[in-house]
C-alpha positions as CSV (number, residue, x, y, z in Angstrom):
1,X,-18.0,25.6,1.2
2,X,-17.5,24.6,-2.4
3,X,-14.6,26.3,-3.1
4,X,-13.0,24.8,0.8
5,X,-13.7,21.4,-1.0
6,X,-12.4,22.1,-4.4
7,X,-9.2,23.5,-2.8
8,X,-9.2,19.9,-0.5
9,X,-10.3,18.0,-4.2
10,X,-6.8,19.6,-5.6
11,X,-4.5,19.3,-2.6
12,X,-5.4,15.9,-2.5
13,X,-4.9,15.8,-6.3
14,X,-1.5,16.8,-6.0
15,X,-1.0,14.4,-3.1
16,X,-2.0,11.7,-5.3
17,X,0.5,13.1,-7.9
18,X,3.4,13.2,-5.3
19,X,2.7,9.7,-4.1
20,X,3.0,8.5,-8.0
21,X,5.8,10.7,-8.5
22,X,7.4,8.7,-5.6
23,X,6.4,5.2,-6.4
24,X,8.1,5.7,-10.2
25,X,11.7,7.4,-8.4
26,X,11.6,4.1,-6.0
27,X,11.0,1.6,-9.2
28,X,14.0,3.4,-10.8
29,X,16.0,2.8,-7.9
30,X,15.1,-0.6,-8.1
31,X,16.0,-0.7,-11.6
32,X,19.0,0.3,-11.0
33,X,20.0,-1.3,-7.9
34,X,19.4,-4.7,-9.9
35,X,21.3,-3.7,-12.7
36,X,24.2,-2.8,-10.9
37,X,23.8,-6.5,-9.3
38,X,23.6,-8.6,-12.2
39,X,26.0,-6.2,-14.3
40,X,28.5,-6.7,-11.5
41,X,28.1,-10.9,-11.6
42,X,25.9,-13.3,-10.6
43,X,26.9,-14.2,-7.2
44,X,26.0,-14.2,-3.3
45,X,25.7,-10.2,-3.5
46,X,24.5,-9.5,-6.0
47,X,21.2,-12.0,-5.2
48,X,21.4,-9.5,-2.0
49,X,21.0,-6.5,-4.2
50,X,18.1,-8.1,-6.2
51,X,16.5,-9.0,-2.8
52,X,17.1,-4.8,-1.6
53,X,15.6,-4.4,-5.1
54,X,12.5,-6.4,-4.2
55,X,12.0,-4.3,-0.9
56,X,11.9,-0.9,-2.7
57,X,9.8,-2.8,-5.5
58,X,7.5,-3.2,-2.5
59,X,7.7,0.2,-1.1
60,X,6.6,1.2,-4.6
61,X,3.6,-0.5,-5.4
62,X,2.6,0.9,-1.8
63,X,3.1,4.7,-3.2
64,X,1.1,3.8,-6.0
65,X,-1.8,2.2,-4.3
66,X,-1.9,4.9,-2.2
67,X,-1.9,7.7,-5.0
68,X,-4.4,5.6,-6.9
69,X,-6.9,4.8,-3.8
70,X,-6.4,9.0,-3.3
71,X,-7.5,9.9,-7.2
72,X,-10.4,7.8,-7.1
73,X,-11.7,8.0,-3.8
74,X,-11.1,11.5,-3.2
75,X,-10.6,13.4,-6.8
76,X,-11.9,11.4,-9.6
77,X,-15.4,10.3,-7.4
78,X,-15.4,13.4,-5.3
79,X,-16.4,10.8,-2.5
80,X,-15.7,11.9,1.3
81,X,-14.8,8.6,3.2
82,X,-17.7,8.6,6.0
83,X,-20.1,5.7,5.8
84,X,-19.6,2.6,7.1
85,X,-18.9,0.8,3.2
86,X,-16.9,4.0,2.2
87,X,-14.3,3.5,5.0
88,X,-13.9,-0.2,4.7
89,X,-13.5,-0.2,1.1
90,X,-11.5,2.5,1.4
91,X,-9.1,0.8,3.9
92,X,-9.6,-2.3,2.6
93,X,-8.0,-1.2,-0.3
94,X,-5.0,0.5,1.4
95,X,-4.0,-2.3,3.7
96,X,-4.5,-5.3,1.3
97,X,-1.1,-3.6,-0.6
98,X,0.4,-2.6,2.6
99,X,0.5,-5.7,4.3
100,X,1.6,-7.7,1.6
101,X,4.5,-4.8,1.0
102,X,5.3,-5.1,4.8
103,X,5.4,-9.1,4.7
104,X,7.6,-9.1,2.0
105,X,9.8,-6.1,3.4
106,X,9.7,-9.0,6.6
107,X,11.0,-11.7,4.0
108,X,13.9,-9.5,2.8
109,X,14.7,-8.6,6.2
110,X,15.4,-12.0,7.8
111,X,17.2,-13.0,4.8
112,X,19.7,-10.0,5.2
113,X,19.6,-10.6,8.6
114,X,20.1,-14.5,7.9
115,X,23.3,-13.9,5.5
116,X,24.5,-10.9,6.9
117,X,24.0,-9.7,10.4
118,X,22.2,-12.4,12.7
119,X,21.5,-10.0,15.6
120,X,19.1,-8.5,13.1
121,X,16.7,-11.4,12.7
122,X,15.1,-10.2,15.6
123,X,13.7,-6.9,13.9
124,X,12.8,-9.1,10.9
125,X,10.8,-11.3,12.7
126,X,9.0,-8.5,14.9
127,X,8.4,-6.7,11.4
128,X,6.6,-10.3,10.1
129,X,4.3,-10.6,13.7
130,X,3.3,-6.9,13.1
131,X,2.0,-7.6,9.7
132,X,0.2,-10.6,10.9
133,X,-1.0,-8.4,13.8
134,X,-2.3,-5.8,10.9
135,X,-4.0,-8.7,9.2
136,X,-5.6,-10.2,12.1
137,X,-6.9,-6.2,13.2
138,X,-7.9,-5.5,9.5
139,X,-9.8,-9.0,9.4
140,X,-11.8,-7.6,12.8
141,X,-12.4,-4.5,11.5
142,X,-14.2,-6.2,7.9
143,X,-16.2,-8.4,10.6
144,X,-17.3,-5.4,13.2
145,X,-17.8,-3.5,10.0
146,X,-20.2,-5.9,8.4
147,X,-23.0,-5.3,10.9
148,X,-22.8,-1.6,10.3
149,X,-23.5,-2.1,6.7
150,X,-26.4,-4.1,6.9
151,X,-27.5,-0.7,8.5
152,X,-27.3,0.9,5.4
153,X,-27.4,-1.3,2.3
154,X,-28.0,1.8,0.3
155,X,-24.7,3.1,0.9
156,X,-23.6,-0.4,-0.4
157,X,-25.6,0.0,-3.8
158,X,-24.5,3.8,-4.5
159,X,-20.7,2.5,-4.3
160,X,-21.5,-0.5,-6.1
161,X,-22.8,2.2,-8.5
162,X,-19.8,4.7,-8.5
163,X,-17.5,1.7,-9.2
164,X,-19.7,0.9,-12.5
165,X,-19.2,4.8,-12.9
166,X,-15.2,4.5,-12.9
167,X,-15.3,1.3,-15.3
């Protein structure tokens, strides 16, 4: 069973490598997409470009949440998400960044759709109510969750102590 865990402990690894791998290609794109926009002159497009920028900024720092919330959950602290604390940190963690990444991807939308194409401030809009939807589910789950860890309020110490671990 070890060695089934170790090989999960290193796909995961390389997972987490992959995810970083991605978020650093998508801030070079960003780089360069705002580059291109200012070198070219500062007017209405090129604030568009900056704005695309922004988006795959966002997209980024989602990778990279995700590759670090994989190395220290899964590699670094060997921890299997199962208890009630485990999986809400866990998530917690993951939908913080991706909310905020979606809300602003919603921003960039509508104001593309706003200078651009109008028939697409529909999609933007949707794209907005689904991360408030997210928000609102994620803010349920922390409040259904809550019970469960009063449960066990060991489980909340020993992650309390693997976080002093990581420091």
């Amino acid at each position: 069973m070890r060695i089934v865990l170790g090989a999960f402990a290193v796909v995961q690894g390389v997972m987490a490598a992959l995810f970083a791998i991605a978020a650093v290609v998508l801030m070079a794109a960003a780089a360069r997409v705002g580059w291109d926009a200012v070198s070219a002159g500062l007017h209405m497009s090129a604030a568009q470009e900056v704005i695309d920028a922004v988006g795959l900024l966002a997209a980024a720092v989602v990778a990279l949440q995700i590759a670090q919330t994989i190395a220290e959950e899964e590699v670094i602290r060997e921890v299997h998400v199962s208890a009630p604390t485990r999986v809400r940190r866990f998530l917690s963690r993951f939908l913080v960044v991706l909310v905020v990444a979606l809300v602003i991807e919603g921003l960039v939308a509508t104001i593309k759709a706003l200078h651009e194409d109008m028939t697409q401030l529909l999609h933007a809009s949707l794209l907005i109510v689904s991360s408030a939807a997210l928000l609102a589910g994620w803010g349920v789950f922390v409040r259904l969750n809550r019970s469960a860890e009063e449960l066990e309020p060991e489980a909340m110490e020993q992650a309390k102590e693997e976080d002093e671990k990581l420091e």
